[in-house]
C-alpha positions in Angstrom: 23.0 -0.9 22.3 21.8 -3.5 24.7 24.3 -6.1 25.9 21.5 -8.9 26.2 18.6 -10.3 23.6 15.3 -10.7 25.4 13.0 -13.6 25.1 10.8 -11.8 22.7 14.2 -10.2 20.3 15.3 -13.7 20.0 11.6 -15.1 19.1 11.3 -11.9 16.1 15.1 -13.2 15.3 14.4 -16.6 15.1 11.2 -16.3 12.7 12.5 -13.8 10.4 15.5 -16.5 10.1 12.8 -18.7 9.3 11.7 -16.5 6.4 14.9 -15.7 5.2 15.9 -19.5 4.5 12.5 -20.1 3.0 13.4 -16.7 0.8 16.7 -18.9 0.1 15.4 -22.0 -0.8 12.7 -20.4 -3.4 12.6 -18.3 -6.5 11.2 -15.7 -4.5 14.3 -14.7 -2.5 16.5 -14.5 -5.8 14.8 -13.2 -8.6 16.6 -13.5 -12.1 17.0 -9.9 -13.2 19.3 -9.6 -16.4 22.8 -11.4 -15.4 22.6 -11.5 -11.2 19.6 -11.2 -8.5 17.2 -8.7 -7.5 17.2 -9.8 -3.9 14.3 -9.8 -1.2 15.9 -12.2 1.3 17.6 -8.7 2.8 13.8 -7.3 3.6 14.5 -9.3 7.1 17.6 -8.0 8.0 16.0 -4.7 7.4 13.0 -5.5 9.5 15.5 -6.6 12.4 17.5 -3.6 12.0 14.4 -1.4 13.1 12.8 -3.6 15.7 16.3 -5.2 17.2 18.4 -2.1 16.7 22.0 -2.6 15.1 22.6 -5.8 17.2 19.6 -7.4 15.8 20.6 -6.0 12.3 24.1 -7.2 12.6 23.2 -10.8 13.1 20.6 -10.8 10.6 22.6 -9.3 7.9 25.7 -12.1 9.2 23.0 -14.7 8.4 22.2 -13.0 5.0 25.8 -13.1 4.3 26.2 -16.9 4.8 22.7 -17.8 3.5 24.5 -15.9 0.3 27.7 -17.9 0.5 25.9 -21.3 0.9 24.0 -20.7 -2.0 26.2 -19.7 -4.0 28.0 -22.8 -3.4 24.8 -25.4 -4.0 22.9 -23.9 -6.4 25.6 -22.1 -8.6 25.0 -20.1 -12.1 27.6 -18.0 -14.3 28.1 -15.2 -12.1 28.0 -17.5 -7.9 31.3 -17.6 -8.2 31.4 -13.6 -6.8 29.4 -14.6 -4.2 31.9 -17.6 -2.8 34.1 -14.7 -2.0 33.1 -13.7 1.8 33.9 -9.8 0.9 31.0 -10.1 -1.8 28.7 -12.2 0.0 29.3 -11.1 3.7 30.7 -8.1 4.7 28.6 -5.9 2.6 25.4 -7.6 4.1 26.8 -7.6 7.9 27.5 -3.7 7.5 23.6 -3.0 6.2 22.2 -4.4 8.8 24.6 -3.0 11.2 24.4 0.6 9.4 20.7 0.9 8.7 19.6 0.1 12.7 22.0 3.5 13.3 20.0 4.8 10.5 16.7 4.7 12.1 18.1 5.7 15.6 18.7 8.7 13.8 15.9 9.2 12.1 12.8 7.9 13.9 12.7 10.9 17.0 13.7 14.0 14.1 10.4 15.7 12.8 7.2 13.7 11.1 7.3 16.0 8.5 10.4 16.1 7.6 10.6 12.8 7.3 7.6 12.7 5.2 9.1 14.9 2.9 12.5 12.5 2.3 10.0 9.8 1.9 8.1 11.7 -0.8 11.5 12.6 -2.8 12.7 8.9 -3.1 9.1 7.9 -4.4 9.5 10.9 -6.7 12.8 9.5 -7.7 11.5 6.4 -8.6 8.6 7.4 -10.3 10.0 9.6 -12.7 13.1 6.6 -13.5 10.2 4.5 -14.3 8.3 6.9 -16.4 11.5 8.4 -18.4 11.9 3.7 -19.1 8.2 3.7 -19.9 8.0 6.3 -22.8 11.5 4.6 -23.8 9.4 0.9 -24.1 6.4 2.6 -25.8 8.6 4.0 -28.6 9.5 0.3 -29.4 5.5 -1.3 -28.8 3.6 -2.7 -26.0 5.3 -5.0 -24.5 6.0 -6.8 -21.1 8.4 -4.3 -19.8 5.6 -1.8 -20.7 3.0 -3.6 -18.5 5.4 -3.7 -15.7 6.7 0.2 -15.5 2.6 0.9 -15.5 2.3 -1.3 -12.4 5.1 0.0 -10.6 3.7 3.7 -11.3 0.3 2.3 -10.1 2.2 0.6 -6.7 4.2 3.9 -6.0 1.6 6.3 -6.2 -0.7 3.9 -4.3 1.8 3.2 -1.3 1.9 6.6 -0.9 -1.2 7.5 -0.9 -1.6 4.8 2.0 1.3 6.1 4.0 -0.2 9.5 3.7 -3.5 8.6 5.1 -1.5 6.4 8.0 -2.7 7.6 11.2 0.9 5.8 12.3 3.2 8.6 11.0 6.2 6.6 11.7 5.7 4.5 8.9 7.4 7.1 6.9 10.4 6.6 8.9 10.4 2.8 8.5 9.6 3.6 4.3 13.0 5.6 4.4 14.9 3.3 6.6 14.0 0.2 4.3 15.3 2.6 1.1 18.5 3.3 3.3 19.1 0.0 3.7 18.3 -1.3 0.2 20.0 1.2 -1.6 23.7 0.2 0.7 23.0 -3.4 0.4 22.6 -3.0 -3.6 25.5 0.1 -3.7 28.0 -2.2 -1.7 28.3 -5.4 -3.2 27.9 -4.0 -7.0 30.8 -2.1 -6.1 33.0 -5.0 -4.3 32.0 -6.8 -7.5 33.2 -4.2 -9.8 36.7 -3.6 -7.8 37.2 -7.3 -7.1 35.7 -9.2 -9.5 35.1 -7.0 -12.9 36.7 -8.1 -15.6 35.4 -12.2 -14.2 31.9 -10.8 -14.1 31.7 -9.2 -17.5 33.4 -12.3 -19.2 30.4 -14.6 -17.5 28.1 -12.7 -19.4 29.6 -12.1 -22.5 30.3 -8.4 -22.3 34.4 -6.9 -22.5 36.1 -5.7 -19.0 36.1 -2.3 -20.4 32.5 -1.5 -20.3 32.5 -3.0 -16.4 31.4 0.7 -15.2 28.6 1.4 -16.8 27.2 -2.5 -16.9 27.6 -2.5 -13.1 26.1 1.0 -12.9 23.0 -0.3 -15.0 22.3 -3.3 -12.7 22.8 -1.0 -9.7 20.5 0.9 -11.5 18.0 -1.9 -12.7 17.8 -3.5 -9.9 18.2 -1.1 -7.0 15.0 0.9 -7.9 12.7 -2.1 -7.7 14.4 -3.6 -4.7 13.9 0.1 -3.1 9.8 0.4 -3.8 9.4 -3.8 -3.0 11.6 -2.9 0.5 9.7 0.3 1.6 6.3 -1.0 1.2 6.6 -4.9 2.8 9.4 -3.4 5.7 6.8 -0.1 6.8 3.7 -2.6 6.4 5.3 -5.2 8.9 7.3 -3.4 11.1 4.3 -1.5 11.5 1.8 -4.3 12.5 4.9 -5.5 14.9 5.4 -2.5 16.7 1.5 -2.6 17.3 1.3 -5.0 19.7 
């Protein structure tokens, strides 16, 4: 890693920053799924983490952290207190950032194809998730949730179809990195809630300690799949406008 931030690092730094308080300050960077967040205020840190390297990511994912924490503490709800713990709200987020820039060094010189393949098994992944929780809706009527697995097929297949016909081939590496990232930002602090905070979580919304497990493995679940397809899209889309010029 570089010991020094250039001019232009700290320019990209200081307007993802930007975004990611505006991400704070709106629904759009919290989104109410079930009793916690589906989050997109970490799509920065991942978007550092590829363009900055694991300095940049590091610092964005600190500033995710404490972005976390303050909100927590100003606009609270059942479950914020979690987040007023630093092990919750910080570490997790410093260690994404930190972990998915080593991630792309690894991955964005190995082979095009290779990578394309990865990228083609976690849209796989999703896609058959969503279309086992589709034919589970249908059997109970047309409904929202219905509406929204359909569109989530549609976006998946769609993305990529676009990636495929990228003449940038790298944006496969960026689609996998944002996944990486995701899936360790959502894996980590679901599990420092369920080994610090279960049986506090489960009796803010309503449920007994002992079915913490699976309720925690159901949100990971829930949540984690959406955040992965929003991520890979927007994070492979921007980075590779960036990198452009």
């Amino acid at each position: 890693m570089k010991n020094k931030i250039s001019t232009r690092e700290l320019s990209i730094m200081g307007l993802l920053i930007g975004i990611m308080i505006v991400l704070t300050s709106t629904p759009l960077g919290f989104i109410p799924v079930g009793p916690i967040f589906a989050t997109t205020i970490h799509i920065p840190v991942l978007i550092a983490a590829i363009l900055l390297g694991r300095k940049g990511g590091t610092i964005m994912g600190l500033v995710f952290g404490l972005l976390s924490l303050i909100r927590a503490y100003t606009n609270p709800t059942a479950t914020s207190f979690i987040f007023m713990d630093p092990l919750v709200s910080l570490f997790p987020r410093i260690a994404m950032g930190y972990l998915t820039g080593l991630f792309y060094d690894k991955v964005k010189d190995k082979n095009p194809g290779k990578i394309k393949t990865a990228a083609f098994v976690i849209a796989g992944i999703l896609m058959i998730y969503t279309a086992y929780n589709l034919f589970k809706r249908l059997s109970e009527g047309f409904s929202a949730s219905v509406i929204s697995y359909i569109i989530f097929i549609i976006l998946t297949i769609g993305i990529m179809l676009i990636l495929n016909n990228s003449k940038d081939k790298n944006k496969f590496s960026f689609y996998i990195t944002a996944a990486f990232g995701t899936a360790f930002n959502t894996f980590s602090v679901l599990s420092m809630v369920y080994f610090l905070h279960a049986k506090g979580f489960m009796e803010a919304i309503g449920k007994t300690p002992d079915i913490a497990l699976n309720t925690i493995l159901s949100i990971a679940v829930i949540n984690g799949l959406p955040e992965i397809l929003v991520a890979g899209i927007l994070v492979a889309a921007v980075v590779g406008v960036i990198k452009k010029k």
